[in-house]
BALOBA-1460 file (C-alpha; in Angstrom, 3 decimals):
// residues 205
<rec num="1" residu="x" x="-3.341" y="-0.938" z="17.354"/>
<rec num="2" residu="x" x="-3.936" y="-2.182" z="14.312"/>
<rec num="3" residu="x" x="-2.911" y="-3.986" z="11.040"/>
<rec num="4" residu="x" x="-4.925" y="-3.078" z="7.455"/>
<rec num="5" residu="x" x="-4.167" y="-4.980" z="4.573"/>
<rec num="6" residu="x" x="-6.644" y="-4.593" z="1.164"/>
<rec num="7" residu="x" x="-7.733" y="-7.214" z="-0.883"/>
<rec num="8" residu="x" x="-8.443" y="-4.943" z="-4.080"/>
<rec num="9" residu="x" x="-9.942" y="-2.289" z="-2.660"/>
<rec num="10" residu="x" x="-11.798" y="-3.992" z="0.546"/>
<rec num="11" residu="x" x="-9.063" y="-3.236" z="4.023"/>
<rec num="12" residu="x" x="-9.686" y="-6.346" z="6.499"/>
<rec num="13" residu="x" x="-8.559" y="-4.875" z="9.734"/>
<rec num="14" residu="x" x="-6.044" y="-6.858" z="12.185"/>
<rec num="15" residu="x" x="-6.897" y="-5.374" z="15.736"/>
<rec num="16" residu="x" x="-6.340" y="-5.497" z="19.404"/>
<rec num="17" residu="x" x="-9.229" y="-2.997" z="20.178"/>
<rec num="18" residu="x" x="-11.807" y="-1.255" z="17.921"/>
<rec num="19" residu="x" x="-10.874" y="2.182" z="16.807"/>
<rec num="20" residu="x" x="-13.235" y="4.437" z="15.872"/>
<rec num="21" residu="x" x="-12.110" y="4.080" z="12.117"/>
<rec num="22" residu="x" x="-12.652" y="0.247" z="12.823"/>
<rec num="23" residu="x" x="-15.941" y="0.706" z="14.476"/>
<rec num="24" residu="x" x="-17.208" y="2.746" z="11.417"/>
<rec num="25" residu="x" x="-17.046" y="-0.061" z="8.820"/>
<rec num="26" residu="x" x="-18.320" y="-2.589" z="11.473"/>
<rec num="27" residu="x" x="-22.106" y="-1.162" z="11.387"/>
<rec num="28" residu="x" x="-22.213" y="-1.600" z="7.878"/>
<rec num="29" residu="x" x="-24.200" y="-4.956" z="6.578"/>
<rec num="30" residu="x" x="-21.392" y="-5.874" z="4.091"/>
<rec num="31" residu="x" x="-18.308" y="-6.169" z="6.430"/>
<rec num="32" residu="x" x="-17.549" y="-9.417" z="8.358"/>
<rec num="33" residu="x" x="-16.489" y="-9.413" z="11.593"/>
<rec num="34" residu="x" x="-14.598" y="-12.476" z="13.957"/>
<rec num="35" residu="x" x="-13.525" y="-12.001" z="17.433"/>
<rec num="36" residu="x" x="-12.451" y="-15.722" z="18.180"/>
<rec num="37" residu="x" x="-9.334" y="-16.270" z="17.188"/>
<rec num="38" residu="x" x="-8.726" y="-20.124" z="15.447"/>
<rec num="39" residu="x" x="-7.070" y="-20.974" z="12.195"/>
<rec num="40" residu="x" x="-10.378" y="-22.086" z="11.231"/>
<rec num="41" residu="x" x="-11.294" y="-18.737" z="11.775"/>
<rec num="42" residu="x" x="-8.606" y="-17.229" z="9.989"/>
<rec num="43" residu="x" x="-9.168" y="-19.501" z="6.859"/>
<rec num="44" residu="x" x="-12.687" y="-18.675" z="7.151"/>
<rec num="45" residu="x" x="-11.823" y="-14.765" z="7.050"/>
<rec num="46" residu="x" x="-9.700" y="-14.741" z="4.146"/>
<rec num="47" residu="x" x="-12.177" y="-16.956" z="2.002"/>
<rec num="48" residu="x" x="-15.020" y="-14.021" z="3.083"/>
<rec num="49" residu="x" x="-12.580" y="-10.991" z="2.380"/>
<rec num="50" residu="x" x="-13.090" y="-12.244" z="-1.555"/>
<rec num="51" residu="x" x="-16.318" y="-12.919" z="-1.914"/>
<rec num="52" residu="x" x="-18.014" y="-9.921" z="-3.839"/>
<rec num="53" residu="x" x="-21.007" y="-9.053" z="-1.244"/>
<rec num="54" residu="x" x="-18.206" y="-8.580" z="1.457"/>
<rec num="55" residu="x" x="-16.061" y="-4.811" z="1.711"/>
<rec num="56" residu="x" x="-14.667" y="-4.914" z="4.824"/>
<rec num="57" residu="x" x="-13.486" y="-7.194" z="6.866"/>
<rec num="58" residu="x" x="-12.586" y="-6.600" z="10.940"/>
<rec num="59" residu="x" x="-10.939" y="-9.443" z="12.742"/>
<rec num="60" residu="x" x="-10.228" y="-8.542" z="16.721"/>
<rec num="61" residu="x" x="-7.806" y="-10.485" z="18.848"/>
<rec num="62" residu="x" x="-6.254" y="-9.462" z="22.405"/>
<rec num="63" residu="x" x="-2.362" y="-10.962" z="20.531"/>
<rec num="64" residu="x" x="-2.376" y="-8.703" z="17.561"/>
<rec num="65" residu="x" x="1.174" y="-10.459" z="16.829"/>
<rec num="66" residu="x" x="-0.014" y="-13.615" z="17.266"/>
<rec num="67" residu="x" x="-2.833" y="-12.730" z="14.924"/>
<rec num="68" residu="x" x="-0.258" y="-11.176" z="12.322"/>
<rec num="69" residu="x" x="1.846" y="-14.502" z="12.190"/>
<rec num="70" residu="x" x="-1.557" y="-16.838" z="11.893"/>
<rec num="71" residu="x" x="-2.656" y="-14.266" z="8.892"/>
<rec num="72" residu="x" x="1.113" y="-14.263" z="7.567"/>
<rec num="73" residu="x" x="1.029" y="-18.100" z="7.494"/>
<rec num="74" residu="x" x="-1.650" y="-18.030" z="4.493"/>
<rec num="75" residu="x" x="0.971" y="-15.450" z="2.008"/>
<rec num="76" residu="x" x="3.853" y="-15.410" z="0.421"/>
<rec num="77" residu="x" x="5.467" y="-12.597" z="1.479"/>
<rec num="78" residu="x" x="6.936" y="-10.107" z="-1.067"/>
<rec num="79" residu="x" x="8.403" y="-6.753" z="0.136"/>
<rec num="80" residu="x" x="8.592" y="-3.718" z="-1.746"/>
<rec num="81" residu="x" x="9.700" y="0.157" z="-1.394"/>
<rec num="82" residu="x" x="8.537" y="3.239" z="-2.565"/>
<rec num="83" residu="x" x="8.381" y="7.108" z="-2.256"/>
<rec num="84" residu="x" x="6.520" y="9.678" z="-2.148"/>
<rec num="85" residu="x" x="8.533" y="12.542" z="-3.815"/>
<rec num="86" residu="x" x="8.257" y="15.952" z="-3.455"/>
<rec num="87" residu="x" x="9.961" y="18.907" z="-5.337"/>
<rec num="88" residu="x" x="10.833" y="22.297" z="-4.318"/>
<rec num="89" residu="x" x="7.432" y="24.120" z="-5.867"/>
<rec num="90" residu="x" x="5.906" y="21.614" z="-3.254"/>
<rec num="91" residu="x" x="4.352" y="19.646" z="-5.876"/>
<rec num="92" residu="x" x="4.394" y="15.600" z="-5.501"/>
<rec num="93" residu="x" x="5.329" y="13.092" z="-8.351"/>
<rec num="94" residu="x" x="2.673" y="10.531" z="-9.286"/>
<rec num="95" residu="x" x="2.797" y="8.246" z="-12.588"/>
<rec num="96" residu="x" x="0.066" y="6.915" z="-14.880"/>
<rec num="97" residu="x" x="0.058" y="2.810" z="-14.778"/>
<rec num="98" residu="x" x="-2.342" y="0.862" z="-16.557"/>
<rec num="99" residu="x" x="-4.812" y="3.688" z="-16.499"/>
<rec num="100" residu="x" x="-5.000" y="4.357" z="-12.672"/>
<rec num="101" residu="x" x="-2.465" y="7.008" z="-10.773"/>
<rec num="102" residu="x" x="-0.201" y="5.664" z="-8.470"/>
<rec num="103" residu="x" x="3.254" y="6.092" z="-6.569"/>
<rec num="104" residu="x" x="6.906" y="4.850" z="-7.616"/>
<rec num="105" residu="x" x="7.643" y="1.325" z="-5.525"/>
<rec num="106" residu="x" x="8.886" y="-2.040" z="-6.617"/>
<rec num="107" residu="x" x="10.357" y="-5.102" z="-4.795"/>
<rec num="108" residu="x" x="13.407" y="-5.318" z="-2.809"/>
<rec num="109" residu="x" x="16.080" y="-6.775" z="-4.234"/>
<rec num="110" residu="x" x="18.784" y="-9.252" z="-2.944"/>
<rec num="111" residu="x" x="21.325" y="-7.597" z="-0.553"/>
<rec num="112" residu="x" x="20.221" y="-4.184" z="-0.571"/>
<rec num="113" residu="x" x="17.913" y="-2.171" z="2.277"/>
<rec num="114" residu="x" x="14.696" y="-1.596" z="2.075"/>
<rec num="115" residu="x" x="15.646" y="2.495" z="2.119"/>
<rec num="116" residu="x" x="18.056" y="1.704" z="-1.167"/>
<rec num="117" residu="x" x="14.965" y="-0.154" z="-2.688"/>
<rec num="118" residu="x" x="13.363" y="2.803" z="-2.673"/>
<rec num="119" residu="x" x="15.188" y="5.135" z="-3.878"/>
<rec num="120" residu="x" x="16.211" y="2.552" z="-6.463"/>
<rec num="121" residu="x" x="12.722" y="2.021" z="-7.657"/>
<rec num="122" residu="x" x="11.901" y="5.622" z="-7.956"/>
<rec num="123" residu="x" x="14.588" y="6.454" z="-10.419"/>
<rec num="124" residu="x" x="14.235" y="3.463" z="-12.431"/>
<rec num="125" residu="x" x="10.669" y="4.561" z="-12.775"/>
<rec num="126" residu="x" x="10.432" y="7.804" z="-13.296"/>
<rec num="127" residu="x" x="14.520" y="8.822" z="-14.373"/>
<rec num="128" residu="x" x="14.952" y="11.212" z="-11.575"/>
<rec num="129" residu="x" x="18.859" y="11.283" z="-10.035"/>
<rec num="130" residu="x" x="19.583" y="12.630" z="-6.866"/>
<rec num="131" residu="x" x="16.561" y="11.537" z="-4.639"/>
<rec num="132" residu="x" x="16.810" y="12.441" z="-1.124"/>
<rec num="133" residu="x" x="14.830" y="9.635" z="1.405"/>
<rec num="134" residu="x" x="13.969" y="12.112" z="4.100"/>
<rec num="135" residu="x" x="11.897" y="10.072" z="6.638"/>
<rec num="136" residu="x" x="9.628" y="7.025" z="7.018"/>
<rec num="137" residu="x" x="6.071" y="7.635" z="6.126"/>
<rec num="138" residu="x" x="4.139" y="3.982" z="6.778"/>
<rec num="139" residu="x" x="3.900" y="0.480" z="5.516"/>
<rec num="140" residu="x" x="0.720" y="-0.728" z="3.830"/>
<rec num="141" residu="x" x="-0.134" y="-4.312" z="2.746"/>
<rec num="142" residu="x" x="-2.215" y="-5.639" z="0.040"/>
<rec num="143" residu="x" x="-2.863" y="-9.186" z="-1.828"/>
<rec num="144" residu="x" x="-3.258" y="-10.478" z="-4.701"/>
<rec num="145" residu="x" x="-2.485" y="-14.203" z="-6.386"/>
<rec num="146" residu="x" x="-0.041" y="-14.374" z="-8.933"/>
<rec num="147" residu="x" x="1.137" y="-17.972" z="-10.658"/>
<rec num="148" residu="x" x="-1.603" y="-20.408" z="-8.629"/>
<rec num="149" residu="x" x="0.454" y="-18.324" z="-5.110"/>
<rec num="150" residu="x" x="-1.092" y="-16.112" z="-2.835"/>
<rec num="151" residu="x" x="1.032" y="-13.290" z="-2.656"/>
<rec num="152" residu="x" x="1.086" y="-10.631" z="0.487"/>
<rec num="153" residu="x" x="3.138" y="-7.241" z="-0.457"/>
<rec num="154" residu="x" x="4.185" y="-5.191" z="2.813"/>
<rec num="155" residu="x" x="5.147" y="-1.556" z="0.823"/>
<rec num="156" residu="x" x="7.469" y="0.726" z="2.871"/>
<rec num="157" residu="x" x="6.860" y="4.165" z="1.798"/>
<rec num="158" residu="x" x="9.259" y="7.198" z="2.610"/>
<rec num="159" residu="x" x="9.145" y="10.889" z="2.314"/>
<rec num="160" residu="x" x="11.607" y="12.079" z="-0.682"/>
<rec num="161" residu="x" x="13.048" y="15.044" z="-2.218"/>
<rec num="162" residu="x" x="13.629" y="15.683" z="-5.737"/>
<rec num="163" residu="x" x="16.318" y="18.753" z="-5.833"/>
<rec num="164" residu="x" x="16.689" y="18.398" z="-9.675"/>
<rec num="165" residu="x" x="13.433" y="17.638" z="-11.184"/>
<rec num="166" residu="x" x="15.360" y="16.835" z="-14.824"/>
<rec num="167" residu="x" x="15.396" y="13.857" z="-16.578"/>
<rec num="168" residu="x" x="11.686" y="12.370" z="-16.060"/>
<rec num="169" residu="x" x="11.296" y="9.448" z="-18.073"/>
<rec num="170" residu="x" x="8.346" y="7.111" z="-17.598"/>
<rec num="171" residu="x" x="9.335" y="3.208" z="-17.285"/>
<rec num="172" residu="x" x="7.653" y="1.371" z="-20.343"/>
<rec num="173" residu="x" x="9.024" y="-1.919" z="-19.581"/>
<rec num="174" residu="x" x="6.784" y="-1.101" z="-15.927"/>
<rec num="175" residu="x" x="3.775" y="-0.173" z="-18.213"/>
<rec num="176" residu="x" x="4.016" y="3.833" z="-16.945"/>
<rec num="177" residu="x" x="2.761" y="5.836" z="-19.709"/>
<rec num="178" residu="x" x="2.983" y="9.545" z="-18.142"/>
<rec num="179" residu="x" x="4.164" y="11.117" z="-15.066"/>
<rec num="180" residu="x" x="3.245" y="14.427" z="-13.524"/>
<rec num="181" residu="x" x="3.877" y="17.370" z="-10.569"/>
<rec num="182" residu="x" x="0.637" y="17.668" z="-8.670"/>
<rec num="183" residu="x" x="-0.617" y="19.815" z="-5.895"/>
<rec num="184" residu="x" x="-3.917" y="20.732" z="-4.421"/>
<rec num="185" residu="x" x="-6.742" y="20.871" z="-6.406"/>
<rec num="186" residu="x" x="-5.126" y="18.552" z="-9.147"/>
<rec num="187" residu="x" x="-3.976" y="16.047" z="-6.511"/>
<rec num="188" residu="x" x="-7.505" y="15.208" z="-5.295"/>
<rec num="189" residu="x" x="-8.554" y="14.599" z="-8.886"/>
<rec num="190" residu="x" x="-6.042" y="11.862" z="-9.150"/>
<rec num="191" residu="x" x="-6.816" y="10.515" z="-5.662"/>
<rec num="192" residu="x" x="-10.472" y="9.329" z="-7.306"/>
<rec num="193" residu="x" x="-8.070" y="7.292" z="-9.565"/>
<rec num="194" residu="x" x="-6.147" y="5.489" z="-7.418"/>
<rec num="195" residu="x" x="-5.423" y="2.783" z="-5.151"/>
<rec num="196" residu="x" x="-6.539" y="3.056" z="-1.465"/>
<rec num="197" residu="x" x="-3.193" y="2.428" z="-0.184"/>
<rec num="198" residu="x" x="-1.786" y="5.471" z="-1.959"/>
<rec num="199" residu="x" x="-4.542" y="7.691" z="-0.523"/>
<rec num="200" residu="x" x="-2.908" y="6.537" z="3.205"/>
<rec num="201" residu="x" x="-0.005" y="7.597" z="1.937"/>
<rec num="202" residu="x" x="-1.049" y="10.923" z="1.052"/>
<rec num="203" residu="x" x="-3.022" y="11.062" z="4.596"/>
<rec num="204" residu="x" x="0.490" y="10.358" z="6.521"/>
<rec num="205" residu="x" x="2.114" y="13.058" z="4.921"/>
């Protein structure tokens, strides 16, 4: 098993065991790896994940939960939902955000389920009514600092359905300037535009 979470673009990999996935970034000269497991160590990972020279980072452990709550220690963590809609032509629903083409999600609220997040978040942003959450897809983590605090967002994606596909409206106040149905051809194109994490999404469809 394992745990990926990106730091921009670079995954560092939480593991039990090395995967062949795993084992492919660990031959390359720019990823870090650290099989003894300290907080030392862990200190010493996250301070290599964001240095330039270093894309991927692979840090092995026989307690992968133990590992996961001496990683967790270092964040604050922030949860989020989002979807991954899909109409009836079989077309999915991706938005324009500050230039790069992503997927509907924002951070749960208060009171409410992670599910209702979701399909919260993806009317708000795009104006669609009547989303149907059909089934988990994954969870994917990235970080990022925000106000002098190292934030950790753990984004729990779902399968939709968009029935009525009236009403799109792009979220200014969210920065999304244009939203469009993509399949195929036209959905690779985007996926050069994009953030890893949404391309995992796409890949556990």
């Amino acid at each position: 098993m394992y745990i990926k979470i990106y730091f921009n673009d670079k995954p560092l990999f939480l593991c039990d065991e090395m995967t062949p996935e795993i084992t492919a970034y660990a031959h390359h000269d720019d990823a870090v790896l650290i099989d003894e497991f300290s907080h030392p160590a862990v200190n010493s990972m996250i301070h290599e994940m964001r240095l330039a020279k270093i894309h991927a980072g692979i840090f092995i452990h026989k307690d992968l939960v133990e590992l996961r709550k001496a990683v967790w220690k270092k964040f604050l963590l922030v949860k989020a939902g989002g979807g991954l809609v899909r109409n009836d032509e079989g077309k999915y629903l991706f938005m324009l955000r500050r230039g790069v083409w992503d997927l509907p999600k924002g951070k749960l609220d208060p009171g409410e389920t992670i599910e209702q997040c979701a399909v919260r978040e993806v009317g708000e942003e795009t104006g669609l009514r009547g989303v149907q959450l059909e089934a988990p897809l994954l969870v994917t983590y990235h970080t990022y600092d925000e106000s002098g605090k190292h934030i950790l967002k753990e984004s729990h994606w779902f399968r939709m359905n968009a029935p009525d596909m009236a009403g799109l409206k792009p979220q200014q106040e969210e920065q999304i300037t244009e939203l469009r149905w993509v399949d195929g051809e036209e959905m690779q194109v985007l996926l050069r535009h994009t953030f890893p994490s949404v391309r995992d999404v796409i890949r556990a469809v």
